[in-house]
C-alpha positions in Angstrom: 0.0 0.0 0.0 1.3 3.4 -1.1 2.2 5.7 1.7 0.3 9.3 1.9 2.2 12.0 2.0 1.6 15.2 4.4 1.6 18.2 3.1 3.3 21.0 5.4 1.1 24.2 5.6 2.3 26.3 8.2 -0.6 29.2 7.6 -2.9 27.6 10.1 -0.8 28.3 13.1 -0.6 31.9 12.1 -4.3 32.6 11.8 -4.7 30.8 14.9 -1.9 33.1 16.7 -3.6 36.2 15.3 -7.3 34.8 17.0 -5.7 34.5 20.5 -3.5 37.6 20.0 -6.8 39.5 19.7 -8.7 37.6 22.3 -5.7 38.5 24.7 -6.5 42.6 23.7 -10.2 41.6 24.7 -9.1 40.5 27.6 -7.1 43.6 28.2 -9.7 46.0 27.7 -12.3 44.7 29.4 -9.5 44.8 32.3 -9.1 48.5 31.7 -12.8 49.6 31.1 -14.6 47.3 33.3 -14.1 50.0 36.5 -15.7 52.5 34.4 -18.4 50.3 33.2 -19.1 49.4 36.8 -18.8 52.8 38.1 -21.5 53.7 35.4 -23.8 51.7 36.5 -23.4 52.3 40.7 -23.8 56.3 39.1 -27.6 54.9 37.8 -28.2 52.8 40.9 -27.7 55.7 43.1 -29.3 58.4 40.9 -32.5 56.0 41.0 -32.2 55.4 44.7 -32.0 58.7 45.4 -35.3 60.2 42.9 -36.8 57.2 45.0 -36.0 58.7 48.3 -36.8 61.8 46.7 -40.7 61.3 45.1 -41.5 59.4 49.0 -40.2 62.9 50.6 -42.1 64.7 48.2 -45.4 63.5 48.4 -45.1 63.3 52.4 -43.7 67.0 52.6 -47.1 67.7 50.1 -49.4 66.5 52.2 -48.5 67.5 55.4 -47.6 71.0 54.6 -50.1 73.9 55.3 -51.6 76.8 52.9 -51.8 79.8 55.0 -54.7 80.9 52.7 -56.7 79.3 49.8 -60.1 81.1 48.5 -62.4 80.5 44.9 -65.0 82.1 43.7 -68.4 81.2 44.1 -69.6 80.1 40.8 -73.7 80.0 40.7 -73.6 83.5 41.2 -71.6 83.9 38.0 -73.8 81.4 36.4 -77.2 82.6 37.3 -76.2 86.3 37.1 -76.7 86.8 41.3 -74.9 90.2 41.9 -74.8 90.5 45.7 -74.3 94.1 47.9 -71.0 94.4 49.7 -73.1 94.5 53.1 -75.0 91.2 52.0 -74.9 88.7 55.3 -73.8 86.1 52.4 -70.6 86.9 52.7 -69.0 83.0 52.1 -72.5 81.2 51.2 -69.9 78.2 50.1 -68.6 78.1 53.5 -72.3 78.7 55.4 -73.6 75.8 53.8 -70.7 73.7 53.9 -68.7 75.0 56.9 -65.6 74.6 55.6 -62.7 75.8 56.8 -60.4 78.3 53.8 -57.1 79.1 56.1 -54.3 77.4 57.1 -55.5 74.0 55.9 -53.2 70.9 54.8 -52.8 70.0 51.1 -54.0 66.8 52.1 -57.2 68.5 53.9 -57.3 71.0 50.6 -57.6 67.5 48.8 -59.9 65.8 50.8 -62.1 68.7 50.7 -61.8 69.3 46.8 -62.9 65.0 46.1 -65.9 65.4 48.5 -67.1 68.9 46.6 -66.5 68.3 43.3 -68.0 64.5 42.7 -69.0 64.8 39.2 -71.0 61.9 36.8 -69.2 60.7 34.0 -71.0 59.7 31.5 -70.1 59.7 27.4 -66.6 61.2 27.9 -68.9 64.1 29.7 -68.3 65.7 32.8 -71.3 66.7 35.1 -70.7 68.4 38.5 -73.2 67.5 41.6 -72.8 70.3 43.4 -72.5 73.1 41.1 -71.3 76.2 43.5 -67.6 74.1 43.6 -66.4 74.0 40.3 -63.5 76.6 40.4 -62.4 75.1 43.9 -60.8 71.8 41.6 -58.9 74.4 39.3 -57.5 76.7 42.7 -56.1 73.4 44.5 -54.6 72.2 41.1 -52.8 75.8 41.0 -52.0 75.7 44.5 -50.5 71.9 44.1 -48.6 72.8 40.9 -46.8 75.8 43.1 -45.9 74.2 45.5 -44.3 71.5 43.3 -42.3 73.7 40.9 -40.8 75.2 44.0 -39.7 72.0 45.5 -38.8 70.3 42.2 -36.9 73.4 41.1 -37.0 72.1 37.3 -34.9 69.1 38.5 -37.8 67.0 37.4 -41.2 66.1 35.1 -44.3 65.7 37.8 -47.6 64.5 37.8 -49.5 64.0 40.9 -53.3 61.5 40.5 -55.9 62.1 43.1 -58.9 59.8 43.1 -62.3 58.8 44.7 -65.1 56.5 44.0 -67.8 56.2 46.4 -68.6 53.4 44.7 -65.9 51.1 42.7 -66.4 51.5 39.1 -69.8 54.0 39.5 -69.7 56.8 37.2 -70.2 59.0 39.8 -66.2 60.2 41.2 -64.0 62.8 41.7 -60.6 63.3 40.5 -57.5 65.7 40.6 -54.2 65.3 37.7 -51.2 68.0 37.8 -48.9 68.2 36.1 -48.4 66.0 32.4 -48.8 62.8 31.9 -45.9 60.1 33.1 -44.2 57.9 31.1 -44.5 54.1 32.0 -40.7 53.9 34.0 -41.4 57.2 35.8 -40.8 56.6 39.6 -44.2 56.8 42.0 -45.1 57.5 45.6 -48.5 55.7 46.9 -50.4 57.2 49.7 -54.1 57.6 51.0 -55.8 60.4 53.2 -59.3 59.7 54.6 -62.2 61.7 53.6 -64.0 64.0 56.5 -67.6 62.0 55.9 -70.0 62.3 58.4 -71.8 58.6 57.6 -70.4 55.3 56.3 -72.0 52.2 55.2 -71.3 49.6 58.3 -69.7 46.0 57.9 -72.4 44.9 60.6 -75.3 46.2 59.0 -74.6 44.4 55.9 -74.3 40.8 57.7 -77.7 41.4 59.7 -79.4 40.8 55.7 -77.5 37.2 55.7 -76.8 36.0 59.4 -76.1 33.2 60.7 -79.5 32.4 62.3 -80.7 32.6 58.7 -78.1 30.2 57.3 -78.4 27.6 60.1 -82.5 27.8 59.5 -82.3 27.1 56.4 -79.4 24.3 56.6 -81.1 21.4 56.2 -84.0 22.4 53.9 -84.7 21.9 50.5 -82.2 23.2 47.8 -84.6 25.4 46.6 -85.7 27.0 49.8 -81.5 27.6 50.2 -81.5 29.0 46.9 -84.7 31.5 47.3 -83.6 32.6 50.8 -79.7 32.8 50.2 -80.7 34.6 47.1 -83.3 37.3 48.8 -80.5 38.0 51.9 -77.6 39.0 49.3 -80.0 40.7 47.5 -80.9 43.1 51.0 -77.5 43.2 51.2 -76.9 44.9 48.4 -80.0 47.0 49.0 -78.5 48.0 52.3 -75.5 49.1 50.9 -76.2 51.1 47.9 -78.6 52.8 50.6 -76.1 53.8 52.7 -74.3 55.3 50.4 -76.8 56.9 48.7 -77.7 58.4 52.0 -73.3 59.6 51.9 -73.4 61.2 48.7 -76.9 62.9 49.2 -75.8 64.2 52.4 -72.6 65.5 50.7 -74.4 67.7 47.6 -77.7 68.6 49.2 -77.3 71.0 52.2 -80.6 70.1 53.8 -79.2 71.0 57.3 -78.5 75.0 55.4 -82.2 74.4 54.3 -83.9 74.2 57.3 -81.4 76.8 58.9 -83.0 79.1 56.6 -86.0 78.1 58.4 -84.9 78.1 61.8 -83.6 82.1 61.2 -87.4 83.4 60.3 -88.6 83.4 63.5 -92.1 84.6 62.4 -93.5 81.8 60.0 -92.4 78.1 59.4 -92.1 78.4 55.8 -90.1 80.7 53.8 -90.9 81.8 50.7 -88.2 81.2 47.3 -88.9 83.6 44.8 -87.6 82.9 41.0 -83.8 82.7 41.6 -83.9 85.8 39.0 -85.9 88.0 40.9 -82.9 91.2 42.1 -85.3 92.3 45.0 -84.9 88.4 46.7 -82.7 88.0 49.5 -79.4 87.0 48.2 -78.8 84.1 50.8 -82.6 82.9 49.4 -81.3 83.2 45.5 -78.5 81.0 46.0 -81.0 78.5 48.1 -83.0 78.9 45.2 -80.5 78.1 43.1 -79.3 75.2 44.6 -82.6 73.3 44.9 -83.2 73.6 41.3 -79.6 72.6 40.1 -80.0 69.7 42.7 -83.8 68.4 41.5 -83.6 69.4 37.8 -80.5 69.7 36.5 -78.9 66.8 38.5 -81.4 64.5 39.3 -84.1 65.2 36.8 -87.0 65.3 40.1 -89.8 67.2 40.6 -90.7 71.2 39.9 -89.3 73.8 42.1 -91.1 74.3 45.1 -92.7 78.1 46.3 -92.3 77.7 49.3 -89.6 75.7 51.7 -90.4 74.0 55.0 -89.0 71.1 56.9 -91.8 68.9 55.2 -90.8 69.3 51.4 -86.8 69.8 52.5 -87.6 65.9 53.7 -89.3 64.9 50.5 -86.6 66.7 48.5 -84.1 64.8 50.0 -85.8 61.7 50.4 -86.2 61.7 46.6 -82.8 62.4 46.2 -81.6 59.4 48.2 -84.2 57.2 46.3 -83.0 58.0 43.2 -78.9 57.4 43.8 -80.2 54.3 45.5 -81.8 53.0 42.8 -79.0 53.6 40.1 -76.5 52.2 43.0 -78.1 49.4 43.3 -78.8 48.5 39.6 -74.8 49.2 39.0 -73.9 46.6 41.9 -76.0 43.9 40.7 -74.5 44.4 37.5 -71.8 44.0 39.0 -71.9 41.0 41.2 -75.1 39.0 40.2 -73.1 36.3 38.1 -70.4 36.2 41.4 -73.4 35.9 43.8 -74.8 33.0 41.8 -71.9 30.7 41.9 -71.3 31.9 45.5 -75.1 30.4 46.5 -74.6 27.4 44.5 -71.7 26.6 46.2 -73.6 27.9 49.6 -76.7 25.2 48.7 -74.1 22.4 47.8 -71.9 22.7 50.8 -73.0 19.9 53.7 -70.8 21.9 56.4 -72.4 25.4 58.1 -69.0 26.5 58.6 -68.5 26.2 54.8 -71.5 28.5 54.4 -70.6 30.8 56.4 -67.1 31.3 54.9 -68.7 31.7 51.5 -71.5 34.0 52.9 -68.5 35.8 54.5 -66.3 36.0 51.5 -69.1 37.6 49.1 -70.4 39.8 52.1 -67.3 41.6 52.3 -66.7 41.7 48.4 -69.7 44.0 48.3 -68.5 46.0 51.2 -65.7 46.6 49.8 -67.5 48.5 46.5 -69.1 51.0 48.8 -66.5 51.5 51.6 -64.5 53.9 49.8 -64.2 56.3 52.3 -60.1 57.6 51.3 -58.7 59.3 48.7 -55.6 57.3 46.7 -53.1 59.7 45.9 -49.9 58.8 43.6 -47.1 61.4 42.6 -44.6 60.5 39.6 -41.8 62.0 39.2 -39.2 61.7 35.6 
């Protein structure tokens, strides 16, 4: 057998030299730039840590300082052409029928203040105020938020600060407050929540006397479809109750029955007073803006019944009755919406379940998920900073 002969070829060797020649200058450089590369990175680290440290800072110094003083204008009397005298007793009618205080109050009171005043309906991409006399006090805190921040920030960043409330979760019927642009999606943000000044809330209790558990243990070992027609009925009081309750919170918010019947209580000398068309220049001033008022609140709002002439303690309870009916009704209608196909599986599961502990923990499980839609009494507040 012939033997092979090798050809030499040296040129191998040399392109493999040159590879780890430059591997070896790799090497080298990443030796000499890594520090930097590091140092680059510790720079962004601490930069983000600190606009962190920063934004929480922020928002705490925001809400906590005070506004020596903070004032709007009172809109219906722009709106329904009201001029009053400078020796008129309705010197603040906003803060007479509210009693709210206008110096040396918190941002975070300023805020609280503005989501309880300005609830609005928002319906079509449309914005409808409740309580009409209010409107400019959502522009003054922006302004007086946006101050504050540009001094802080000193140009050093972008802002935005989101205020929110929903009496109910997902209800067209909130209030909201945005300054500043909108963020960007990596923009650094600060979480908090202030509670609202609300003189009634719907009670946990109150809600769990519809569905007991003397009615559950009655009703244990009857037929399915006595568990299914009385589990049914008590989450359907349940959610009665609570869209009651809360109508009777935002009703007492925008309709200032108590104001109402202090009009009343100040004419010693009849038990009704008299409201004259809301036009009329030779009408009380304090009785225009009444006036006013009750028609925004019953026709323009609400869509109730004619104005009254006159104004006692017996229509002021009708008024406001009707009110409370209304809100109830839409309330309730949004919550079963809502819920109904969550409540159903809850009471099959309820009627299938052979243990009354089990029951209950269901019952208790949905009873709270509708609690939790109406107990919205805080504000969430988030500030982003870029």
């Amino acid at each position: 057998m012939p033997k092979t002969k090798l050809i030499e070829d040296q040129r191998a060797f040399s392109s493999t030299a040159d590879a780890l020649f430059f591997l070896v200058l790799i090497s080298i450089a990443t030796v000499i730039i890594m520090p930097s590369i590091m140092a680059e990175r510790q720079y962004d680290a601490a930069a983000y840590t600190a606009t962190q440290d920063f934004d929480t800072h922020l928002l705490s110094s925001l809400l906590n300082s005070n506004v020596d003083e903070f004032g709007y204008e009172i809109t219906p009397l722009a709106i329904t052409g009201i001029t009053i005298p400078e020796n008129s007793i309705v010197n603040d009618p906003i803060n007479t029928m509210f009693r709210r205080q206008q110096h040396h109050r918190t941002f975070a009171d300023m805020i609280a203040e503005d989501m309880v005043l300005t609830l609005a309906i928002d319906s079509n991409g449309t914005t409808r105020y409740i309580n009409p006399i209010a409107q400019e006090h959502k522009e003054q805190t922006s302004a007086a938020i946006a101050s504050y921040l540009d001094k802080r920030i000193g140009g050093r960043y972008e802002y935005n600060l989101q205020a929110n409330w929903e009496p109910v979760e997902d209800y067209p019927l909130k209030s909201s407050i945005s300054v500043g642009i909108t963020p960007p999606y990596d923009a650094i943000r600060q979480s908090s929540r202030i509670t609202l000044p609300l003189n009634t809330r719907t009670s946990r209790d109150e809600l769990f006397v519809n569905i007991n558990d003397s009615i559950l243990e009655g009703v244990h070992n009857s037929s399915n479809t006595t568990k299914f027609s009385t589990y049914h009925e008590a989450f359907n009081n349940t959610i009665e109750g609570a869209s009651t309750s809360t109508a009777e919170l935002i009703t007492d918010i925008v309709f200032p029955s108590e104001y109402l019947r202090s009009l009343i209580r100040q004419d010693q000398s009849t038990e009704n007073v008299f409201i004259s068309n809301p036009q009329d220049e030779n009408e009380d001033p304090e009785m225009l803006v009444a006036a006013y008022m009750l028609n925004y609140s019953m026709n323009t709002t609400y869509g109730t019944s004619s104005m009254p002439a006159e104004l006692n303690n017996s229509i002021i309870s009708i008024i406001e009755k009707e009110i409370i009916e209304r809100n109830q009704q839409s309330i309730a209608t949004h919550l079963h919406n809502d819920m109904d196909q969550k409540i159903n599986e809850t009471v099959s599961q309820m009627i299938n379940s052979t243990d009354t502990n089990t029951t209950k923990e269901l019952r208790n499980v949905q009873v709270e998920e509708i609690y939790g839609k109406v107990n919205n009494g805080y504000v969430d507040i988030t500030i982003s900073i870029w």
